[in-house]
TIMI-2910 file (N, C-alpha, C, CB; in pm, 1 decimal, decimal comma, always signed):
<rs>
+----------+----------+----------+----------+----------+----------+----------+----------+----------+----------+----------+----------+------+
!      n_x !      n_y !      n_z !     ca_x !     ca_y !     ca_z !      c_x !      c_y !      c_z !     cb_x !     cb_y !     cb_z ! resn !
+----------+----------+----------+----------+----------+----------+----------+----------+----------+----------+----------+----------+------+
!  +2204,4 !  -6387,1 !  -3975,2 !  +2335,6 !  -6367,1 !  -4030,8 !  +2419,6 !  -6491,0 !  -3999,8 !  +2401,3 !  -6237,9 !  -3974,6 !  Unk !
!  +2521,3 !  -6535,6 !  -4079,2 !  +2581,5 !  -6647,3 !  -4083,5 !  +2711,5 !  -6663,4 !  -4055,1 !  +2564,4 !  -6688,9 !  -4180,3 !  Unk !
!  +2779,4 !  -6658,7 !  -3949,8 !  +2922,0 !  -6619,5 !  -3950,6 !  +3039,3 !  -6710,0 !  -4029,1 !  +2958,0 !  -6612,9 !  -3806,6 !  Unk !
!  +3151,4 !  -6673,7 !  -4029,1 !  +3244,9 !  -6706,5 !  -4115,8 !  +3266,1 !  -6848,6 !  -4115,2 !  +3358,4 !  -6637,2 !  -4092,0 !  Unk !
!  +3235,3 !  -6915,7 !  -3940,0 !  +3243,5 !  -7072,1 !  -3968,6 !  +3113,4 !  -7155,8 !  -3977,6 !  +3324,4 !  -7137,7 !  -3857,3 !  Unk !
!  +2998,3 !  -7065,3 !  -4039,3 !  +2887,3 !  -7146,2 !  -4084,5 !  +2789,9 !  -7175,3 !  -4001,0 !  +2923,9 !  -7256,1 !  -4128,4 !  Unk !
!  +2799,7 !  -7101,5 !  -3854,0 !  +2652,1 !  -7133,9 !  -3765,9 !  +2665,8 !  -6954,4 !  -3772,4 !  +2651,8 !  -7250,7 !  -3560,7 !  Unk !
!  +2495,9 !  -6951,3 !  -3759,6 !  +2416,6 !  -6847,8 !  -3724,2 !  +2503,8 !  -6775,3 !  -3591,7 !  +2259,4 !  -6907,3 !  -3689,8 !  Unk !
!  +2504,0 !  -6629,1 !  -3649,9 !  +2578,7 !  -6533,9 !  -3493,0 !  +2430,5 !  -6462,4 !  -3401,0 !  +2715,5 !  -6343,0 !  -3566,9 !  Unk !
!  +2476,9 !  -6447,8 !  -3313,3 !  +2409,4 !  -6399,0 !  -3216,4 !  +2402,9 !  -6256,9 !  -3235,9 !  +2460,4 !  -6436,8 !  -3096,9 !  Unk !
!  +2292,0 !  -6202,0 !  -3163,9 !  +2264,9 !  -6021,3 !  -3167,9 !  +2385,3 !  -5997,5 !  -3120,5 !  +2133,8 !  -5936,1 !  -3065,2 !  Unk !
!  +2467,4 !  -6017,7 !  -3018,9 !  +2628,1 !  -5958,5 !  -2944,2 !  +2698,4 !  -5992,2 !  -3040,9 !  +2700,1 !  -6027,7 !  -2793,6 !  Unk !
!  +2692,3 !  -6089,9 !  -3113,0 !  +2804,7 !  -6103,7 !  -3200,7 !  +2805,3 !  -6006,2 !  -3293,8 !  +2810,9 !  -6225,0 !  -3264,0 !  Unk !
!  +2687,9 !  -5976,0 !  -3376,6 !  +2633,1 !  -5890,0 !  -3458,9 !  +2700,4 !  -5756,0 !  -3440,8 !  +2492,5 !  -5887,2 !  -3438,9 !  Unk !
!  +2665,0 !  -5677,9 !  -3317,6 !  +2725,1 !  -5557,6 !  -3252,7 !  +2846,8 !  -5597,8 !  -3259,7 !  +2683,3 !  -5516,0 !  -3112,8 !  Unk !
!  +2917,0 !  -5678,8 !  -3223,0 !  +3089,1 !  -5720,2 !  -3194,2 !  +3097,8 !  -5639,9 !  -3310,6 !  +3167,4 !  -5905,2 !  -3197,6 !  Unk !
!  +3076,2 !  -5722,0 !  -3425,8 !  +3106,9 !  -5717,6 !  -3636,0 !  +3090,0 !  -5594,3 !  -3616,2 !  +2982,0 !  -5798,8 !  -3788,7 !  Unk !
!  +3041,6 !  -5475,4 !  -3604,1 !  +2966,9 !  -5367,2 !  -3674,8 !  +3082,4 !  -5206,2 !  -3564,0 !  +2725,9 !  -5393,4 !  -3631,9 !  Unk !
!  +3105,9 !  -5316,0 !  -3427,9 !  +3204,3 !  -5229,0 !  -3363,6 !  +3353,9 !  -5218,9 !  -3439,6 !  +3221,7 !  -5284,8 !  -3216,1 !  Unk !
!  +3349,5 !  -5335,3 !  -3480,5 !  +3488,6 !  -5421,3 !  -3546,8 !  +3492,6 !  -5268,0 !  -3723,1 !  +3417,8 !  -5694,4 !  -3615,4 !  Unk !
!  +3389,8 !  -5297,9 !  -3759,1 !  +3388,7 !  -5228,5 !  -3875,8 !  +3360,9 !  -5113,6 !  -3853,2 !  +3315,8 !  -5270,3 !  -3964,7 !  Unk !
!  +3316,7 !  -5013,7 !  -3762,0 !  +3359,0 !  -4887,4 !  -3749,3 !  +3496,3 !  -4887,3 !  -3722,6 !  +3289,0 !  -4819,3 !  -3655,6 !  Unk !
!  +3556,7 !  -4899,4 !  -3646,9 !  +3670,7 !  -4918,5 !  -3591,1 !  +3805,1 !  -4950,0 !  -3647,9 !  +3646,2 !  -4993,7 !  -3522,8 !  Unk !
!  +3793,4 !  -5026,7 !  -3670,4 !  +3951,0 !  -5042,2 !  -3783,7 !  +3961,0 !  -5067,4 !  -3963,9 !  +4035,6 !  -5196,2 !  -3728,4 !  Unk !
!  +4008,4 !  -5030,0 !  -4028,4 !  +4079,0 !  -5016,3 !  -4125,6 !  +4041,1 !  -5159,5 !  -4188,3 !  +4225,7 !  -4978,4 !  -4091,1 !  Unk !
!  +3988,0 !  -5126,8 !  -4313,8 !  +3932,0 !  -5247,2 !  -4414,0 !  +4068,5 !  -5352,3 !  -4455,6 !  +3858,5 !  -5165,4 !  -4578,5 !  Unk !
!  +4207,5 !  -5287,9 !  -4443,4 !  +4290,3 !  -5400,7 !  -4513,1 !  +4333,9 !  -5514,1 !  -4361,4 !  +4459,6 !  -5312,6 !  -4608,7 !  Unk !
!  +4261,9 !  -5432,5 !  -4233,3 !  +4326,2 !  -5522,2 !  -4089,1 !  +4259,0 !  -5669,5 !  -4053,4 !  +4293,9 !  -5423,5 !  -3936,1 !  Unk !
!  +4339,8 !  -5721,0 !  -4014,9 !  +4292,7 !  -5879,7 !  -4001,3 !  +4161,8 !  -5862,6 !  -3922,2 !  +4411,3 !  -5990,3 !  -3910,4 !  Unk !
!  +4151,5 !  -5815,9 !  -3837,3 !  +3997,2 !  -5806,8 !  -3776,4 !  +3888,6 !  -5779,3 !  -3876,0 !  +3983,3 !  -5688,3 !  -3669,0 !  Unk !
!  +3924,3 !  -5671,0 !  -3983,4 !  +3843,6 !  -5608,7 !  -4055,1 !  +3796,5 !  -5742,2 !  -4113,9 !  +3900,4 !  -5493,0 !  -4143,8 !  Unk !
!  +3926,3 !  -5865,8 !  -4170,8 !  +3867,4 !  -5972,7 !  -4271,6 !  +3797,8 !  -6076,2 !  -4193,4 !  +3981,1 !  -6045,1 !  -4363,2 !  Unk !
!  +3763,0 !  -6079,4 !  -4060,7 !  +3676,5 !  -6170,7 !  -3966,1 !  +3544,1 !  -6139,2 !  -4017,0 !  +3689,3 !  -6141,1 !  -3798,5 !  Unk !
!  +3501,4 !  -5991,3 !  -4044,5 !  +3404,3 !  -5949,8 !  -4066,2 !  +3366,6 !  -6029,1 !  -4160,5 !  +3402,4 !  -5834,7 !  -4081,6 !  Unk !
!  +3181,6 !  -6120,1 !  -4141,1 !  +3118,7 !  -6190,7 !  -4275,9 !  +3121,1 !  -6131,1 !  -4374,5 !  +2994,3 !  -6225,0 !  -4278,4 !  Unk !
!  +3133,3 !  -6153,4 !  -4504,2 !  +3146,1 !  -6061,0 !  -4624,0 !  +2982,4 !  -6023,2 !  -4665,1 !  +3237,7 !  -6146,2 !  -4760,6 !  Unk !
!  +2890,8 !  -6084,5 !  -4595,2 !  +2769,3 !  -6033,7 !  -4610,2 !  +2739,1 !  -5953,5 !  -4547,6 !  +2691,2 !  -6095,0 !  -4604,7 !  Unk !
!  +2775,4 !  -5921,2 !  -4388,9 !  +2797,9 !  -5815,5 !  -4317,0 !  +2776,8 !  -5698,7 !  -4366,9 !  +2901,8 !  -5816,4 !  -4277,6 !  Unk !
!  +2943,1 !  -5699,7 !  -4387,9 !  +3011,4 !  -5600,8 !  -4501,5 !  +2929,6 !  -5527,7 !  -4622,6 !  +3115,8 !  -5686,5 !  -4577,0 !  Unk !
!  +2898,4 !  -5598,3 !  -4712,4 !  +2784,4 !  -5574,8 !  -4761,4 !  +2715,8 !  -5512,1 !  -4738,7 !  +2735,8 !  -5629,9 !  -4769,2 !  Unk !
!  +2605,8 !  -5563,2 !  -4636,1 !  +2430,1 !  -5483,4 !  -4593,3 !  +2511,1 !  -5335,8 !  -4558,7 !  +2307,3 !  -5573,4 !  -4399,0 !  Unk !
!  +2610,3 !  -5349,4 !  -4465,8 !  +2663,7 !  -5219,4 !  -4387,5 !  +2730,1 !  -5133,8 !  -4520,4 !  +2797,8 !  -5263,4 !  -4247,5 !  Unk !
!  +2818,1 !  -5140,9 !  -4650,7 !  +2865,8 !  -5063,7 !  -4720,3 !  +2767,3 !  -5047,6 !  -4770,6 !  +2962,2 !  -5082,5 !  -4781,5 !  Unk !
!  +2605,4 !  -5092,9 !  -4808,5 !  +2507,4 !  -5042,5 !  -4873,5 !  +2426,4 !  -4935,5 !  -4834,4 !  +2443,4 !  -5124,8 !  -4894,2 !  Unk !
!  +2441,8 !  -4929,5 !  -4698,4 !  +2366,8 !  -4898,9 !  -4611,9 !  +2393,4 !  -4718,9 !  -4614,3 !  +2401,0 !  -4991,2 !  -4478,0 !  Unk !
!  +2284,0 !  -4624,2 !  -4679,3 !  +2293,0 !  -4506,0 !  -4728,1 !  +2217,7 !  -4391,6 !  -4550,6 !  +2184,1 !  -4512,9 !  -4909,5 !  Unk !
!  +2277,2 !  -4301,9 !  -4592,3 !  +2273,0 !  -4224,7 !  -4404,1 !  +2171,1 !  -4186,3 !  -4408,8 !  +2370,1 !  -4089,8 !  -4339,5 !  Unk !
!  +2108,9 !  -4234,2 !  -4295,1 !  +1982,2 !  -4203,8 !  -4232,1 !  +1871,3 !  -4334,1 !  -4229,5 !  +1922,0 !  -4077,3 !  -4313,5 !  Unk !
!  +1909,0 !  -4404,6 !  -4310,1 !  +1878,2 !  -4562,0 !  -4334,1 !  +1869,8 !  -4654,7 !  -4261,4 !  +1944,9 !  -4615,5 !  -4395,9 !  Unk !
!  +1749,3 !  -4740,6 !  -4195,3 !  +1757,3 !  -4845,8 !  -4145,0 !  +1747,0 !  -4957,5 !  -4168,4 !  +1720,4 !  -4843,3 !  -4092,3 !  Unk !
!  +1795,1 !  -5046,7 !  -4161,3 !  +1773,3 !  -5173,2 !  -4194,5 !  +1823,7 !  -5317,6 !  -4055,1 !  +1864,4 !  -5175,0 !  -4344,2 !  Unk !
!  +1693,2 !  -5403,0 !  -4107,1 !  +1752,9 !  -5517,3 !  -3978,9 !  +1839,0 !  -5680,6 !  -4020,7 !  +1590,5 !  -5572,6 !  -3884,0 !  Unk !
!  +1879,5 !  -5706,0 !  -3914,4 !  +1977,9 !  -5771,0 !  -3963,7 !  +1912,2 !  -5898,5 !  -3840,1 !  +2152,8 !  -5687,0 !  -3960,5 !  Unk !
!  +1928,5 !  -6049,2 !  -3867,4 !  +1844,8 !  -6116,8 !  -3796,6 !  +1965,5 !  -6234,1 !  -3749,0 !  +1702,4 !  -6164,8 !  -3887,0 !  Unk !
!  +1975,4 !  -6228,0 !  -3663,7 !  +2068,4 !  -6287,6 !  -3565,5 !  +2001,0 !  -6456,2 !  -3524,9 !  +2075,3 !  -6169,8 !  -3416,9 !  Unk !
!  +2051,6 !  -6523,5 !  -3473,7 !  +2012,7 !  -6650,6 !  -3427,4 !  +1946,0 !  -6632,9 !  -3316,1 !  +2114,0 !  -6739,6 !  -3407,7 !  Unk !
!  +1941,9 !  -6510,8 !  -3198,2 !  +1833,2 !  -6530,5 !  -3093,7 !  +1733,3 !  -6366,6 !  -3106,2 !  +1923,7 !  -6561,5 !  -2912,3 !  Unk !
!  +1727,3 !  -6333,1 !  -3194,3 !  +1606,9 !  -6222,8 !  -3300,3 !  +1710,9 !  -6129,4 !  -3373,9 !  +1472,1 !  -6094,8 !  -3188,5 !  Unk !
!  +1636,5 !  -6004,8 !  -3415,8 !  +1622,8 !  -5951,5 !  -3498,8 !  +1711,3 !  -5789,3 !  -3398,0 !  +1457,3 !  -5974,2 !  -3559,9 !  Unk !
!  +1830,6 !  -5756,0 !  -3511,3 !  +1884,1 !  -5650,7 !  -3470,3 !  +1865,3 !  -5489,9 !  -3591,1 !  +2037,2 !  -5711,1 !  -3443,4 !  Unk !
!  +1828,4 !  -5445,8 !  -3517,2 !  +1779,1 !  -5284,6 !  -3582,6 !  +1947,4 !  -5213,7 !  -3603,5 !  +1652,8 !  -5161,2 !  -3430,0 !  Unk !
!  +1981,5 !  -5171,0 !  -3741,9 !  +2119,7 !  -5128,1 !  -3788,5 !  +2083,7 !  -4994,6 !  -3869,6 !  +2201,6 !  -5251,1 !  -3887,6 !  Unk !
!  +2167,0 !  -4846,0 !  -3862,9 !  +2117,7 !  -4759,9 !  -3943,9 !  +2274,0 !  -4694,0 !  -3930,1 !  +1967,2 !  -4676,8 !  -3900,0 !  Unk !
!  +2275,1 !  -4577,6 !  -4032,0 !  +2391,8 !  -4513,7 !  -4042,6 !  +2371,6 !  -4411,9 !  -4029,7 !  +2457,9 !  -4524,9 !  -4132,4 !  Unk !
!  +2469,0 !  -4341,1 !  -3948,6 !  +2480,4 !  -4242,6 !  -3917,9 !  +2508,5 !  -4113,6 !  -3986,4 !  +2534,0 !  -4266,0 !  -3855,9 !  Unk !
!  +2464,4 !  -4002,3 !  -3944,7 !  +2549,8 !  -3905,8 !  -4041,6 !  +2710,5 !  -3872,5 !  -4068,5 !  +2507,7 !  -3791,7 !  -4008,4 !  Unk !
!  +2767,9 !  -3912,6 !  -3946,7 !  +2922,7 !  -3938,7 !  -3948,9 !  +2991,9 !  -4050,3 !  -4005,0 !  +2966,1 !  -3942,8 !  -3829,8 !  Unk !
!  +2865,8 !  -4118,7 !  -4035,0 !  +2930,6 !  -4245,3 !  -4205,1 !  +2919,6 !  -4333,3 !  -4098,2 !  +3139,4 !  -4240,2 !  -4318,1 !  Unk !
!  +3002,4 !  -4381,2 !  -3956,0 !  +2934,0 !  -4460,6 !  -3864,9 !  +2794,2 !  -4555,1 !  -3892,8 !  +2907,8 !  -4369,3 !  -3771,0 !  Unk !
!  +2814,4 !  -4646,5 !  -3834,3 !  +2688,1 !  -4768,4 !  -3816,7 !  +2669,7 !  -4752,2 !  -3667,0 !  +2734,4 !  -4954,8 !  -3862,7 !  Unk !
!  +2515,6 !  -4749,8 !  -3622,6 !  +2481,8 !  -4769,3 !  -3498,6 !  +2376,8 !  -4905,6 !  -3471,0 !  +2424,1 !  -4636,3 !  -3458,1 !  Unk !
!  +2373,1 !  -4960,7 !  -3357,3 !  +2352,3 !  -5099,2 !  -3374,1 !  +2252,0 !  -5068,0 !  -3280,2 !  +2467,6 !  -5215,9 !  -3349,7 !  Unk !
!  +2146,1 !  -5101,9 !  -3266,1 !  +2014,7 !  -5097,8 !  -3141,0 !  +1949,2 !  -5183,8 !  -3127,6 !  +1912,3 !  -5011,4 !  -3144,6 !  Unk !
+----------+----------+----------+----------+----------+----------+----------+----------+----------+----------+----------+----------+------+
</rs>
């Protein structure tokens, strides 16, 4: 994943984004830190669904929850 200023984010960073986007409100300035590709994989992302997301030091496991929630492992 590629963050907003163009180097590769880390697995913590990854979790940061995904805490960031459960958490507050799509019109809040934090919300627009979020990569818009992020954003993406995660609004696609249908419940019960996993998918991985590959960070600059490996590969992070992402699925949604039944409470619409993203959990990050």
């Amino acid at each position: 994943m590629i963050g907003n200023d163009g180097k590769p984010m880390t697995r913590d960073m990854v979790r940061a984004a995904i805490a960031t986007y459960n958490a507050t409100a799509r019109g809040a300035r934090e919300f627009a830190a979020i990569p818009r590709a992020l954003v993406t994989i995660l609004d696609n992302l249908a419940v019960g669904k996993t998918t991985y997301v590959k960070g600059r030091d490996g590969q992070l496991q992402v699925s949604r929850r039944k409470d619409g929630s993203i959990a990050a492992g």
